[in-house]
ZATIMAR-201704 format. One line per 8 residues: for each residue x, y, z of N, C-alpha, C, O, CB. Coordinates in Angstrom, 2 decimals, padded with zeros to 5 digits. Glycine has a CB too. Layout:
BEGIN
X:Y:Z:X:Y:Z:X:Y:Z:X:Y:Z:X:Y:Z ~ ...;
# end
This chain:
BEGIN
137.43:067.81:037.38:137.76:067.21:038.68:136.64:067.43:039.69:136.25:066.54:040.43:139.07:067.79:039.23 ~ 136.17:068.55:039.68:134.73:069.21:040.16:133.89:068.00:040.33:133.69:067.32:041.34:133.97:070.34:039.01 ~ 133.41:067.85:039.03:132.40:067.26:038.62:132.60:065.56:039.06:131.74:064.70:039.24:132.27:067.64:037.07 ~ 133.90:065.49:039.14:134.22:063.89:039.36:134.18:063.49:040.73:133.98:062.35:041.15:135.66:063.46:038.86 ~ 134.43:064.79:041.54:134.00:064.56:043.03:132.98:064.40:043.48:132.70:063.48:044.25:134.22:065.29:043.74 ~ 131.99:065.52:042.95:130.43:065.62:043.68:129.85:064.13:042.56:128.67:063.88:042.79:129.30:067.74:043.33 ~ 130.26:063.55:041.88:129.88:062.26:041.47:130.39:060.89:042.71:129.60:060.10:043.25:130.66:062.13:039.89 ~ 131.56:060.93:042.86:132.06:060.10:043.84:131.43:060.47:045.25:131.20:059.50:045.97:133.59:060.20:043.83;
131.07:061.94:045.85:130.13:062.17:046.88:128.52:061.51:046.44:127.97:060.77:047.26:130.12:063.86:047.12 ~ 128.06:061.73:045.54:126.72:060.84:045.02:126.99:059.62:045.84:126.62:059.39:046.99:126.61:060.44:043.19 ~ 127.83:058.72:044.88:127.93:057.68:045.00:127.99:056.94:046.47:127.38:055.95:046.88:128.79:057.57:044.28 ~ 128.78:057.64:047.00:129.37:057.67:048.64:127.67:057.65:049.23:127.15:056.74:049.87:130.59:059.51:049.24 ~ 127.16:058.67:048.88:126.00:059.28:049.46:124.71:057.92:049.33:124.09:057.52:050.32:125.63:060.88:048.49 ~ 124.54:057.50:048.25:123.61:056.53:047.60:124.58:054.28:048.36:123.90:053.30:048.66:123.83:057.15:045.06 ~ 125.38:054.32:048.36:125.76:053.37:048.79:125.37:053.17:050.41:124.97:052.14:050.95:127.04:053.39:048.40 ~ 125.70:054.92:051.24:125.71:054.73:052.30:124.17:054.43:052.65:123.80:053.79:053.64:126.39:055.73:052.89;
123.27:055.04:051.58:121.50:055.11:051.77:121.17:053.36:051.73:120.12:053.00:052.27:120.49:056.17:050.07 ~ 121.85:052.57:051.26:121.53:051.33:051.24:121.65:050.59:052.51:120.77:049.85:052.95:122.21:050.78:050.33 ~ 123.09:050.88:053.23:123.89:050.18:054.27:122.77:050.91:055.28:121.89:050.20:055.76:125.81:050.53:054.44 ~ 122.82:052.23:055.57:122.06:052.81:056.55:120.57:053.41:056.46:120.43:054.63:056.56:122.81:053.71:056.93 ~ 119.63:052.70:056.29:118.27:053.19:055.53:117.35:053.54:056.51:116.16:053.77:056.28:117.57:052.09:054.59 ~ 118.05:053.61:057.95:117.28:053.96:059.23:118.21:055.12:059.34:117.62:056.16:059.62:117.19:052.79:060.60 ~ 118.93:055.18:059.25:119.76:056.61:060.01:119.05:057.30:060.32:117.96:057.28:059.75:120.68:057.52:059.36 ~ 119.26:058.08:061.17:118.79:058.99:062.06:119.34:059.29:063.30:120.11:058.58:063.94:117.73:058.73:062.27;
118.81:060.66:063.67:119.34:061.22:064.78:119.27:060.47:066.10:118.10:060.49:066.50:118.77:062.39:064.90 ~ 119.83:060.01:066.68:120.07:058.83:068.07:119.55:059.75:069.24:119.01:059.21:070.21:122.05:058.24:068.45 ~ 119.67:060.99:069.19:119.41:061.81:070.54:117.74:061.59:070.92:116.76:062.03:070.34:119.79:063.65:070.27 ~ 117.81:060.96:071.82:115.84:061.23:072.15:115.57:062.50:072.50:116.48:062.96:073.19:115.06:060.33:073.56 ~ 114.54:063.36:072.29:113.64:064.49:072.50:112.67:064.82:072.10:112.42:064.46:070.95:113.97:065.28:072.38 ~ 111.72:065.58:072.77:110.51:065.83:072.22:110.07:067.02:072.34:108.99:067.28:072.87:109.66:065.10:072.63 ~ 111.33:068.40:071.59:110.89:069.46:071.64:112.20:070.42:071.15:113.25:070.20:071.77:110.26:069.63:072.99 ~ 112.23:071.12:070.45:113.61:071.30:069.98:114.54:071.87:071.38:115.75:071.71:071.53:113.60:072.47:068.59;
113.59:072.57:072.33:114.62:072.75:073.53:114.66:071.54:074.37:115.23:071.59:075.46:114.26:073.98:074.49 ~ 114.06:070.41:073.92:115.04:069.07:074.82:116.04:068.84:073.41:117.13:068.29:073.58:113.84:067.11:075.45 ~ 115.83:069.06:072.68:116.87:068.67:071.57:118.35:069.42:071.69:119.46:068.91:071.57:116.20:069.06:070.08 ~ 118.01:070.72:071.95:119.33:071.70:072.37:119.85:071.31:073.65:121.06:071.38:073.83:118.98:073.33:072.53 ~ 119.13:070.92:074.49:119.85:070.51:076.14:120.60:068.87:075.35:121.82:068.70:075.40:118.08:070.11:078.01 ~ 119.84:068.01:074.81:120.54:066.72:074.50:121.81:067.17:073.81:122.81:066.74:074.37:119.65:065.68:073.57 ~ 122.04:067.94:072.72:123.12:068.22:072.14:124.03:068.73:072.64:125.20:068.35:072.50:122.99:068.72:071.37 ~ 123.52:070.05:073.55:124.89:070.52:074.47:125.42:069.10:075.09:126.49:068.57:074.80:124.46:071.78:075.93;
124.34:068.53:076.11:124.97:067.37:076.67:126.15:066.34:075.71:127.37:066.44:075.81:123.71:066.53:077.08 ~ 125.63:065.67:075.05:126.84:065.34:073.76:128.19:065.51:073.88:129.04:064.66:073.64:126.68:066.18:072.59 ~ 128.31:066.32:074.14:129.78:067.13:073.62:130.76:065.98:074.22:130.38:065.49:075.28:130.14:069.03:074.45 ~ 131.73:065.58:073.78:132.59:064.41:074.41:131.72:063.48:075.21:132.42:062.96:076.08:133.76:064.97:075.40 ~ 130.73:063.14:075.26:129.82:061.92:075.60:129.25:061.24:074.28:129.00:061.79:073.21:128.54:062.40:076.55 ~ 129.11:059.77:074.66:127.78:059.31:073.41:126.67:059.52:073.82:126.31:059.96:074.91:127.59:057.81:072.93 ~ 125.77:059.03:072.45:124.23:059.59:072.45:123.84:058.49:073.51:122.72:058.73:073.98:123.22:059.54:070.76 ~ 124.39:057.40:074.01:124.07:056.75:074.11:123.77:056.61:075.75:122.92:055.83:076.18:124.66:056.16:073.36;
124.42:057.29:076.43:124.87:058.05:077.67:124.17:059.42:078.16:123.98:059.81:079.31:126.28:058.37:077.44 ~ 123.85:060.01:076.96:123.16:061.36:076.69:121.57:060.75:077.03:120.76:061.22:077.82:123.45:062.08:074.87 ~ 121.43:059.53:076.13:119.78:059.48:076.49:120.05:058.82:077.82:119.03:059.11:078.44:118.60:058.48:075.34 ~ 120.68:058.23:078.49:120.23:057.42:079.82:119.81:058.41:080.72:118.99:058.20:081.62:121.41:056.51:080.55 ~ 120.44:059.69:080.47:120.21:060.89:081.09:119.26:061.43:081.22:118.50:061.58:082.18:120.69:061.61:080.78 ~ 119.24:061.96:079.62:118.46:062.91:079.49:116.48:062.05:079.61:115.46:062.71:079.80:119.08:063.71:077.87 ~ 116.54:060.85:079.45:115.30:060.13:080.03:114.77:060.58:081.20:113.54:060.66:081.20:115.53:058.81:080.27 ~ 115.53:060.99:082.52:115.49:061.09:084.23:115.05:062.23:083.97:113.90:062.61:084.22:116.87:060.97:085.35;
116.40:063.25:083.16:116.20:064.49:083.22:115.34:065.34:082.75:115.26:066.41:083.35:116.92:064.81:082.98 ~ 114.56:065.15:081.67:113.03:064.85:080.97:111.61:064.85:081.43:110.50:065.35:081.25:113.00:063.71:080.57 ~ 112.36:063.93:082.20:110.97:063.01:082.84:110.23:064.52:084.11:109.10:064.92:084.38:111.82:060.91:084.13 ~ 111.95:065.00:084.65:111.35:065.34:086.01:111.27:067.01:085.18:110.28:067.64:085.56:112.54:064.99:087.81 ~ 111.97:067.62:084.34:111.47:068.85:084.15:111.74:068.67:082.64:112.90:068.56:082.24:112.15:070.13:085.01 ~ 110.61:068.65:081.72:110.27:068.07:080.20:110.01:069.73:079.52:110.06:069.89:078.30:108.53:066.76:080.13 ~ 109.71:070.97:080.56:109.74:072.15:079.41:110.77:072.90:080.00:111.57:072.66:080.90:108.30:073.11:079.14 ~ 110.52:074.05:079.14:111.99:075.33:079.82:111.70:075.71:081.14:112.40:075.65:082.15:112.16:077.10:078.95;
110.26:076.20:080.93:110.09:076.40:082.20:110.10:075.75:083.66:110.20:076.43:084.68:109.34:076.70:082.07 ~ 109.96:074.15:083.63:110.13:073.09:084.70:111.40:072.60:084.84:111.80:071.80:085.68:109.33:071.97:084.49 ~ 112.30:073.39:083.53:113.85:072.97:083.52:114.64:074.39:084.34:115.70:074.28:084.95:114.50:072.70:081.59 ~ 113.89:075.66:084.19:114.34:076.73:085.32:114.43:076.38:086.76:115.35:076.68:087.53:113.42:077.83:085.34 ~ 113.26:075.67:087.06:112.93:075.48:088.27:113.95:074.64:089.20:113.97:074.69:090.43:111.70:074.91:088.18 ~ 114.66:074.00:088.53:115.79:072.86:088.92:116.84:074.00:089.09:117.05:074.91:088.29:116.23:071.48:087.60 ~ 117.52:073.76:090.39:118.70:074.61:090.68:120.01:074.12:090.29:120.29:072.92:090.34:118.78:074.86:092.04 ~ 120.99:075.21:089.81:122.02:074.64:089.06:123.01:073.45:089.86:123.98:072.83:089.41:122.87:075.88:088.58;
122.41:073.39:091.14:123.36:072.10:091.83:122.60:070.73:091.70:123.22:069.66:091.62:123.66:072.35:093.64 ~ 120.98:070.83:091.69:120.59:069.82:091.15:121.00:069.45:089.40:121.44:068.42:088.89:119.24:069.98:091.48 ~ 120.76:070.29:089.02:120.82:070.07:087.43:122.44:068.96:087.33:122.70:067.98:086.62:121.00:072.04:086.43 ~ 123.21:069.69:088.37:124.48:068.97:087.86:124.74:067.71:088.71:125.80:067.11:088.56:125.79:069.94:087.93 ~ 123.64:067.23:089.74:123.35:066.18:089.87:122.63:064.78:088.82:122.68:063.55:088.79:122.83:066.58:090.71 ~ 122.00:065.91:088.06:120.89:064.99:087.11:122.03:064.25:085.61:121.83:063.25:084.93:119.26:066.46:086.31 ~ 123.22:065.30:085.55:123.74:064.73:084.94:125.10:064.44:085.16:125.75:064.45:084.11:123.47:065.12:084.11 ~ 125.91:064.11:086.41:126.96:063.80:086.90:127.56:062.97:086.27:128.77:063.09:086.13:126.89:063.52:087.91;
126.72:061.69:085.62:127.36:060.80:085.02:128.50:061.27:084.02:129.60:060.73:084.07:126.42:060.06:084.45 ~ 128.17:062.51:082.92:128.58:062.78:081.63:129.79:063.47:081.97:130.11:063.98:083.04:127.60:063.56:080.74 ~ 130.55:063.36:080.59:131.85:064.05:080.85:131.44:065.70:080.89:130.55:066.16:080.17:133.04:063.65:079.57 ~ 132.37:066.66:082.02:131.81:067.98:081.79:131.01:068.54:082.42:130.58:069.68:082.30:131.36:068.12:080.89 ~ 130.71:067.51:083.37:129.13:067.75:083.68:129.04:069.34:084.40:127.95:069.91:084.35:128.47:066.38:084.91 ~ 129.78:069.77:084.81:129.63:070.93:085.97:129.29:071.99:084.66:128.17:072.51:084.63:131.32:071.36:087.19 ~ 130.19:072.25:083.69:130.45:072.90:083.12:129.01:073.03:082.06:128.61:074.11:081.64:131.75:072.57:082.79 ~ 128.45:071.87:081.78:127.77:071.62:080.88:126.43:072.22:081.33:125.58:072.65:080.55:127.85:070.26:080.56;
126.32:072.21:082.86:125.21:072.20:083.60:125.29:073.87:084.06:124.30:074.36:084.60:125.27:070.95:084.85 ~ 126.24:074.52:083.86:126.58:075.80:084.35:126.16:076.71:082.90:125.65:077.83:083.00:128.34:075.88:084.91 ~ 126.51:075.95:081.25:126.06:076.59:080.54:124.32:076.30:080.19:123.66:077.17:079.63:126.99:076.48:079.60 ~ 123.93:075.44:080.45:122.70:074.50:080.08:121.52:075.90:080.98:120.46:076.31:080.51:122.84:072.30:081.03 ~ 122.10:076.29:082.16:120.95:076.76:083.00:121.54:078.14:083.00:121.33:078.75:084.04:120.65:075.98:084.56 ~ 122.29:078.83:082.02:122.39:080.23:081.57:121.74:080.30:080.34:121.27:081.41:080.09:123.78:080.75:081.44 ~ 121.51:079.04:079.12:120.67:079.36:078.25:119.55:078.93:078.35:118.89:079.10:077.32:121.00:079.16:077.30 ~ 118.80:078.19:079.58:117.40:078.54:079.61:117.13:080.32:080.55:115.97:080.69:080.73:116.61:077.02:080.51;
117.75:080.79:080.80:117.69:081.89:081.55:117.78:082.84:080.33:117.15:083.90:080.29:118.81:081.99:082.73 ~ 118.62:082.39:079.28:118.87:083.27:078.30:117.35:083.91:077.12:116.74:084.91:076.74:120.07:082.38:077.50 ~ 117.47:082.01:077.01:115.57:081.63:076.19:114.66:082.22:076.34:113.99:082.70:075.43:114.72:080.49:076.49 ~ 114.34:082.36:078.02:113.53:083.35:078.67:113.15:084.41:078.30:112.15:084.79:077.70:113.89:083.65:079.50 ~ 114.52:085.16:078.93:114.39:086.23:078.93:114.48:087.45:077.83:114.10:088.61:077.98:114.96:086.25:079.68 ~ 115.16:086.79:076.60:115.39:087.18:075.31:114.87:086.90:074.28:114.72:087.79:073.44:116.24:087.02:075.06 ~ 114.31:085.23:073.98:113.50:084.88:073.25:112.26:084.35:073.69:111.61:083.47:073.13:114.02:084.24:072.61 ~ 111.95:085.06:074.90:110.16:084.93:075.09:109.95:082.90:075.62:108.87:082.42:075.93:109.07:085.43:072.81;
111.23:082.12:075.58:111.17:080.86:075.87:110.80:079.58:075.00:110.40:078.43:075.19:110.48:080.93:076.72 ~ 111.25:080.59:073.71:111.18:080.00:072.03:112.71:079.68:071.88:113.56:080.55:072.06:110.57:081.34:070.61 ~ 112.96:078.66:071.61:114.49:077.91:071.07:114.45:078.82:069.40:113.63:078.47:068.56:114.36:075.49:070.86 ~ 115.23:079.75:069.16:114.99:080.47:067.77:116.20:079.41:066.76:117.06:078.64:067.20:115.47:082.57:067.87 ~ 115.89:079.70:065.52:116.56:079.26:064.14:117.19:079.39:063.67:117.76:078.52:063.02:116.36:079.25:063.40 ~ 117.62:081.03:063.73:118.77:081.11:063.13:119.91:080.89:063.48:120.18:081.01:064.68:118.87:081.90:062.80 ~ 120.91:080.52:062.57:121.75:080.32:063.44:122.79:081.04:064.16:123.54:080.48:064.95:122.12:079.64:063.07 ~ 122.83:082.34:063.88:123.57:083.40:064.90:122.87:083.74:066.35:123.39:084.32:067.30:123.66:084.87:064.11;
122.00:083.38:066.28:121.32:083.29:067.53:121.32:081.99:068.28:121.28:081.92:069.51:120.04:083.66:067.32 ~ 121.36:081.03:067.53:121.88:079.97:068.12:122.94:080.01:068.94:122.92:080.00:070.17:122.12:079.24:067.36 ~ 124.45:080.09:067.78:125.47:080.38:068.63:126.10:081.48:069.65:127.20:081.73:070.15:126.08:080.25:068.02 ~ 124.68:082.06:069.67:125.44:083.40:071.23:124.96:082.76:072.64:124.97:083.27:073.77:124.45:085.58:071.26 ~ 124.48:081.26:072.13:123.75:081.07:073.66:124.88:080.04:074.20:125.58:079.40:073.41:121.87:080.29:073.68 ~ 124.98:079.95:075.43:126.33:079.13:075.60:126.25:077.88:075.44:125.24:077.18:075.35:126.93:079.22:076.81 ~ 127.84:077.47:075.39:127.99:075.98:075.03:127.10:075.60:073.54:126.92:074.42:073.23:127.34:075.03:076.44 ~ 126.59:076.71:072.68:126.17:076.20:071.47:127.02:076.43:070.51:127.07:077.60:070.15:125.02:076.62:071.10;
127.92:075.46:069.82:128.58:075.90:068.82:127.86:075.51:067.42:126.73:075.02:067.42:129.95:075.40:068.98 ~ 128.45:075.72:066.43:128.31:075.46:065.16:127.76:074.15:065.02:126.59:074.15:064.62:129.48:075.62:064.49 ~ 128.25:073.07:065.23:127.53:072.12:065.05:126.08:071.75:065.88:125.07:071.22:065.44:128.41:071.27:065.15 ~ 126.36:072.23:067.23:124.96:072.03:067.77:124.46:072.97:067.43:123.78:073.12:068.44:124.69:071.83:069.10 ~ 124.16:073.96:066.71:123.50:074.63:065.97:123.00:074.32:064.84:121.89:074.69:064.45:123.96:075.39:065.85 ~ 123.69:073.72:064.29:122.93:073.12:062.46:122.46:071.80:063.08:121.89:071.07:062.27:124.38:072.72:060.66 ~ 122.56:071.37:064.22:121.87:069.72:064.63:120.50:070.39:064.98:119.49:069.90:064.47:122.72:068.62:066.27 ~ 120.37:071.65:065.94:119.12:071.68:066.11:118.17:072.38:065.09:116.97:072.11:065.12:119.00:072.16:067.26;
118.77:073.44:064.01:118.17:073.46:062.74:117.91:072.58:062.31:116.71:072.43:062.12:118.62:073.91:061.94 ~ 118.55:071.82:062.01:118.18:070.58:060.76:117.32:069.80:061.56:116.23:069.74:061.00:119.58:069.49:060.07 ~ 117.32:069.15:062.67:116.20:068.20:063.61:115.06:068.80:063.59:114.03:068.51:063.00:116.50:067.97:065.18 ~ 115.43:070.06:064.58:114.12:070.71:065.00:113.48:071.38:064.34:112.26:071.38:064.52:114.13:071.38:065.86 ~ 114.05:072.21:063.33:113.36:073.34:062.32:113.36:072.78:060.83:113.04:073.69:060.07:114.28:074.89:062.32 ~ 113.61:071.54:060.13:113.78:071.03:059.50:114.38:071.76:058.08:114.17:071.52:056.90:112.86:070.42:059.65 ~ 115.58:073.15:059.06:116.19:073.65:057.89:117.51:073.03:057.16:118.39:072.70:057.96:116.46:074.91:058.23 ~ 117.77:072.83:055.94:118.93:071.96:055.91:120.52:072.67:056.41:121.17:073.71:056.48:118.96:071.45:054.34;
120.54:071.51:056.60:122.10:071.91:057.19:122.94:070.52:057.24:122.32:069.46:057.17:122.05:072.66:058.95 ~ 124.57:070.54:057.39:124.83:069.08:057.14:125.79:069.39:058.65:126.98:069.29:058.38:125.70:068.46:055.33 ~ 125.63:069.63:059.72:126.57:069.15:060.80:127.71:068.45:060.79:127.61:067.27:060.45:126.05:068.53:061.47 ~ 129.02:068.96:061.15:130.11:067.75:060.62:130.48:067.66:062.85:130.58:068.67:063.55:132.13:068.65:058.90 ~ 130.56:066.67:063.21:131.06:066.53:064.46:132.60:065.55:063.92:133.37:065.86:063.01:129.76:065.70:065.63 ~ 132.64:064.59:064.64:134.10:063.90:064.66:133.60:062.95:063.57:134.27:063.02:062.54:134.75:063.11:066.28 ~ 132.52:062.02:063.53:132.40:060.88:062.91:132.63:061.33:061.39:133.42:060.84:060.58:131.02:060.17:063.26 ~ 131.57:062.60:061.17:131.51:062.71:059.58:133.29:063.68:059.02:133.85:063.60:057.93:129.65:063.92:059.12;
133.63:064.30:059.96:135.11:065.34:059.49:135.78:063.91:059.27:135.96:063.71:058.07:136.11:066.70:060.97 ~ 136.23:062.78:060.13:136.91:061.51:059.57:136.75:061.04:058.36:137.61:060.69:057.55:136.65:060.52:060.21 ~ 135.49:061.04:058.27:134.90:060.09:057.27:135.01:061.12:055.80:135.20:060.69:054.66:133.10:059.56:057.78 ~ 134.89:062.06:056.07:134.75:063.32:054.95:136.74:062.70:054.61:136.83:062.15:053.51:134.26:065.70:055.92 ~ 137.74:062.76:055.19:138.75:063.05:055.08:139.23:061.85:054.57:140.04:061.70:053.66:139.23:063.60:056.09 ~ 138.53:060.84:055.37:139.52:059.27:054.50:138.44:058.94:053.34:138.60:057.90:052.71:139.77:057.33:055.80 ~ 137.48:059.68:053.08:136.60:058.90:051.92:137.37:060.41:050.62:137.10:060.26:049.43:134.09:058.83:052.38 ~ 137.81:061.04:050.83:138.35:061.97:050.04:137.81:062.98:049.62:138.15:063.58:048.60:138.71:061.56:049.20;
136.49:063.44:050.71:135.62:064.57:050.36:136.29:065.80:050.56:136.34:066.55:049.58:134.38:064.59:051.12 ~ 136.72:066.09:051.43:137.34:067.32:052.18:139.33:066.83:052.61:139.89:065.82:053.03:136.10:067.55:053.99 ~ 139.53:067.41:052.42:140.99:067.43:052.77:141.53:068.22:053.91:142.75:068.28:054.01:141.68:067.89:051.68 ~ 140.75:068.85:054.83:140.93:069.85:055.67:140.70:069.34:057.07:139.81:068.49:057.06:140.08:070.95:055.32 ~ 141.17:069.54:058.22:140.86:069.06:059.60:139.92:070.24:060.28:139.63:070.20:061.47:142.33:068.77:060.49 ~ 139.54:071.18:059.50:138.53:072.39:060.23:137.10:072.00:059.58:136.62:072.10:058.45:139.03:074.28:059.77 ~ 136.51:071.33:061.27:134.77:071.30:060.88:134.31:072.55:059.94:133.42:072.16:059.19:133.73:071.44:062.44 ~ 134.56:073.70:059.77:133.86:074.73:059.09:134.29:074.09:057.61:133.43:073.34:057.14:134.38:076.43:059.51;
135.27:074.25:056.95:135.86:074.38:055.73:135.21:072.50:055.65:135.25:072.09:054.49:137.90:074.99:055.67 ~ 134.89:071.87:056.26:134.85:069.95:055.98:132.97:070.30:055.89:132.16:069.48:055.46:135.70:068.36:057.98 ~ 132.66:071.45:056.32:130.77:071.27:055.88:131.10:071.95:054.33:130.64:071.43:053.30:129.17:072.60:057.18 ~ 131.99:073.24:054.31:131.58:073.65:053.15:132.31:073.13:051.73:132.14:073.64:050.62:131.63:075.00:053.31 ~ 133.11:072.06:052.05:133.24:070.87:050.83:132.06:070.14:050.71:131.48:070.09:049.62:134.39:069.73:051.08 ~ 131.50:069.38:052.02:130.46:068.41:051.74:129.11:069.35:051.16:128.37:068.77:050.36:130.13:067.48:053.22 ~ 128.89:070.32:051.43:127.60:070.97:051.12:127.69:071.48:049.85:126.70:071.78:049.19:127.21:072.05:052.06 ~ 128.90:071.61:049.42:129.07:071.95:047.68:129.14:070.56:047.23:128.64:070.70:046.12:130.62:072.92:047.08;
129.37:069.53:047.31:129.15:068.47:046.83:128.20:067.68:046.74:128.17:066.64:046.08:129.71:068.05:047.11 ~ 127.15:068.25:047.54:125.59:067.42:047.35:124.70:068.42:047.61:124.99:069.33:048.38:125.19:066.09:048.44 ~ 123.49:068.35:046.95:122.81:069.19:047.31:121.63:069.75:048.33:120.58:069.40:047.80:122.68:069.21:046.60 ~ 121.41:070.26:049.22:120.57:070.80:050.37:119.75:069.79:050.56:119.35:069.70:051.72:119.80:072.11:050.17 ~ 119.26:068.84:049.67:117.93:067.85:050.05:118.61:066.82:050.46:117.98:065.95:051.07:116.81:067.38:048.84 ~ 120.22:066.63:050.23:120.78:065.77:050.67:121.39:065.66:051.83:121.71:064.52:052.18:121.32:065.56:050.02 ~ 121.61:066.47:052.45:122.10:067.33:053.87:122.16:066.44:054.80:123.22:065.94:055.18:121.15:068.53:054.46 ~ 120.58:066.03:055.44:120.38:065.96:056.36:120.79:064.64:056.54:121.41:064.28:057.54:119.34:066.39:056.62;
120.42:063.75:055.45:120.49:062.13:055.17:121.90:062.27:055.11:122.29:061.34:055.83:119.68:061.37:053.71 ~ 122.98:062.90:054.66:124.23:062.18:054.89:124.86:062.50:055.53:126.03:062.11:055.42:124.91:061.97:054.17 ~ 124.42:063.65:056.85:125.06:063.76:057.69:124.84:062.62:058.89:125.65:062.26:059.74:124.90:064.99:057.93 ~ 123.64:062.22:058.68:123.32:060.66:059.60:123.83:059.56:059.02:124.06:058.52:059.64:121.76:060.21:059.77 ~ 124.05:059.74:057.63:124.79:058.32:057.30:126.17:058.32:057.33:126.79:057.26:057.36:124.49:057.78:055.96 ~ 126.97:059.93:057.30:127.96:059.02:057.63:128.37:058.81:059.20:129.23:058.11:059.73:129.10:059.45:056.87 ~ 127.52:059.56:059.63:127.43:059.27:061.33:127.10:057.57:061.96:127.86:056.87:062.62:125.99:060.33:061.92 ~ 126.04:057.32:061.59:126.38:055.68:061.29:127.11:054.90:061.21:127.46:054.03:062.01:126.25:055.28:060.62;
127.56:055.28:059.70:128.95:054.17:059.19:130.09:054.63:060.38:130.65:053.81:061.10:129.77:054.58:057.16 ~ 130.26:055.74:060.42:131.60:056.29:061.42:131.34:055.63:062.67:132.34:055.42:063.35:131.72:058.08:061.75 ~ 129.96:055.14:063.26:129.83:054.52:064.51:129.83:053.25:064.40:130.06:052.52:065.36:128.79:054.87:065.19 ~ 129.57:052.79:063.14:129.29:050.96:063.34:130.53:050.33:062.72:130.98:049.22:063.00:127.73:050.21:062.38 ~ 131.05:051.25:061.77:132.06:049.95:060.63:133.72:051.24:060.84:134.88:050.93:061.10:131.03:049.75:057.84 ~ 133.21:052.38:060.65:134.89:053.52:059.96:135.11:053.99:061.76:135.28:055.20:061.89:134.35:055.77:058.27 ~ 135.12:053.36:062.77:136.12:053.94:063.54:137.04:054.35:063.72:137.93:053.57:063.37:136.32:053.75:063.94 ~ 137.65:055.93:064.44:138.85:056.10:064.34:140.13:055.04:064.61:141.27:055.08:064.13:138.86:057.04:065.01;
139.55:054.08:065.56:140.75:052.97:065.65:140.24:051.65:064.98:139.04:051.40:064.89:141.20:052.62:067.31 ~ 140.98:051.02:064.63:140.36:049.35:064.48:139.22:049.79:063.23:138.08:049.40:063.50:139.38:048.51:066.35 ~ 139.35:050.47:062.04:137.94:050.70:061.29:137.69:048.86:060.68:138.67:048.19:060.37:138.17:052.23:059.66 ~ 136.64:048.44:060.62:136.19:047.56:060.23:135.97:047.20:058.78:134.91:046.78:058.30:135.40:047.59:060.81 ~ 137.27:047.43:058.07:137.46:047.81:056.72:136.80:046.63:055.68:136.22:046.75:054.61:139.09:048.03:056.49 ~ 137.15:045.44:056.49:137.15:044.21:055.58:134.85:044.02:055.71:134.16:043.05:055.38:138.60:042.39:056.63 ~ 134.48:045.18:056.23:132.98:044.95:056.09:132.60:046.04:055.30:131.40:046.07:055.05:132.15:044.90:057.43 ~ 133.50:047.22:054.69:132.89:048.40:053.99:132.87:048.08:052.77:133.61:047.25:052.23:133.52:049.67:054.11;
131.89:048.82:052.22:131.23:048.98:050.90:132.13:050.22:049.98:132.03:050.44:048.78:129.51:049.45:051.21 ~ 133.24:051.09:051.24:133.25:052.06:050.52:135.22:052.25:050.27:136.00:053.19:050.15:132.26:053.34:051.36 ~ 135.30:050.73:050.31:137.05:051.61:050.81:137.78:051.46:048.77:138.87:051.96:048.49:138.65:049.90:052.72 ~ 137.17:050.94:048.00:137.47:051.87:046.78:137.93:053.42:047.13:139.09:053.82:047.01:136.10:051.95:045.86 ~ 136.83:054.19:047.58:137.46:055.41:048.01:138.17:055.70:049.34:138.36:056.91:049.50:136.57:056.25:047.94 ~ 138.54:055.01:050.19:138.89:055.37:051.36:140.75:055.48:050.95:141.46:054.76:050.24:138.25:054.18:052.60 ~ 140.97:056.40:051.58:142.78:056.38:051.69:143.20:055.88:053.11:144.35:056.25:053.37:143.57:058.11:051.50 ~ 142.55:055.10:054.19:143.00:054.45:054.76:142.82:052.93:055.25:143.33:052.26:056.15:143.03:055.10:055.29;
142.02:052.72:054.44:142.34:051.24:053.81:143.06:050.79:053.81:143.44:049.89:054.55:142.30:050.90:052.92 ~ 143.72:051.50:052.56:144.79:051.38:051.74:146.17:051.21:052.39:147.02:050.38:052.05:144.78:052.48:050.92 ~ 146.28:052.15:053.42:147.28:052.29:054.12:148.08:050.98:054.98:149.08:051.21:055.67:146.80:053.25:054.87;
# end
């Protein structure tokens, strides 16, 4: 049964490489600590909202250090638009203070150090490994835990236990690529509402298709 899954994850994996052969990470940045500020930002926002932002916010302070300099009432001007924003902007300018002063103003890798800095959880932690440090990791946010659950990878509603089905089912070189593909498909065709079934390639395996 093992063996018949991480075959049907292949498959899943290699179909989606056809449909999505650009995938990739949507967040603009050009530095893994604009990559960690874009991801905190994220959180209940799209990328899509994240970059209109984070473009302004970039533009006017592009390192840690020109991002200190911004006071936490501007900062939460720069991103008012986003959901959270106070909150987002209250943790955003405790972990460049953190960066500083603890890691010399180096965004570090691992990932326990990742997650002691605020507002970084687990997933924005393996997003900025895997982007920025090009260590593998497979990030599960909302798009891929759905998609893990109606394509029949994972059976579980806990992001932790839905990476460590998908990561036993494919292997580390595959990580990074199908955590963007099924991020993709989950954004263009497998929405949680209205999924666009009658255009997938994949609902052989889907259990809500079917439904």
């Amino acid at each position: 049964m093992r063996t018949s899954l991480c075959d049907q994850a292949r498959t899943i994996y290699d179909i989606l490489g056809e449909l999505w052969p650009d995938a990739r990470c949507e967040l603009e940045h050009g530095s893994a600590f604009q990559l960690l500020v874009a991801t905190v930002l994220s959180a209940q926002t799209t990328d899509r909202q994240v970059n209109l932002v984070t473009r302004n916010l970039f533009q006017h302070y592009p390192t840690l250090e020109e991002f200190l300099s911004c006071s936490p009432a501007d900062l939460e001007e720069h991103i008012r638009s986003l959901g959270l924003y106070r909150n987002k902007a209250k943790n955003l300018y405790a972990l460049a203070r953190i960066l500083v002063n603890d890691y010399h103003g180096v965004v570090p890798s691992e990932l326990e150090d990742l997650t002691s800095l605020p507002g970084v959880g687990r997933k924005t932690a393996n997003v900025v490994r895997m982007e920025g440090f090009s260590i593998p990791a497979l990030p599960v946010d909302t798009h891929v835990l759905r998609l893990a659950n109606r394509l029949g990878l994972s059976q579980s509603k806990d992001p932790n236990i839905v990476e460590r089905d998908l990561t036993s089912l494919l292997p580390d070189t595959c990580w990074r690529n199908a955590h963007h593909r099924l991020i993709w498909h989950g954004r263009r065709i497998c929405s949680a509402k209205n999924p666009r079934c009658a255009m997938c390639p994949l609902t052989i395996f889907c259990s809500f298709s079917s439904t």
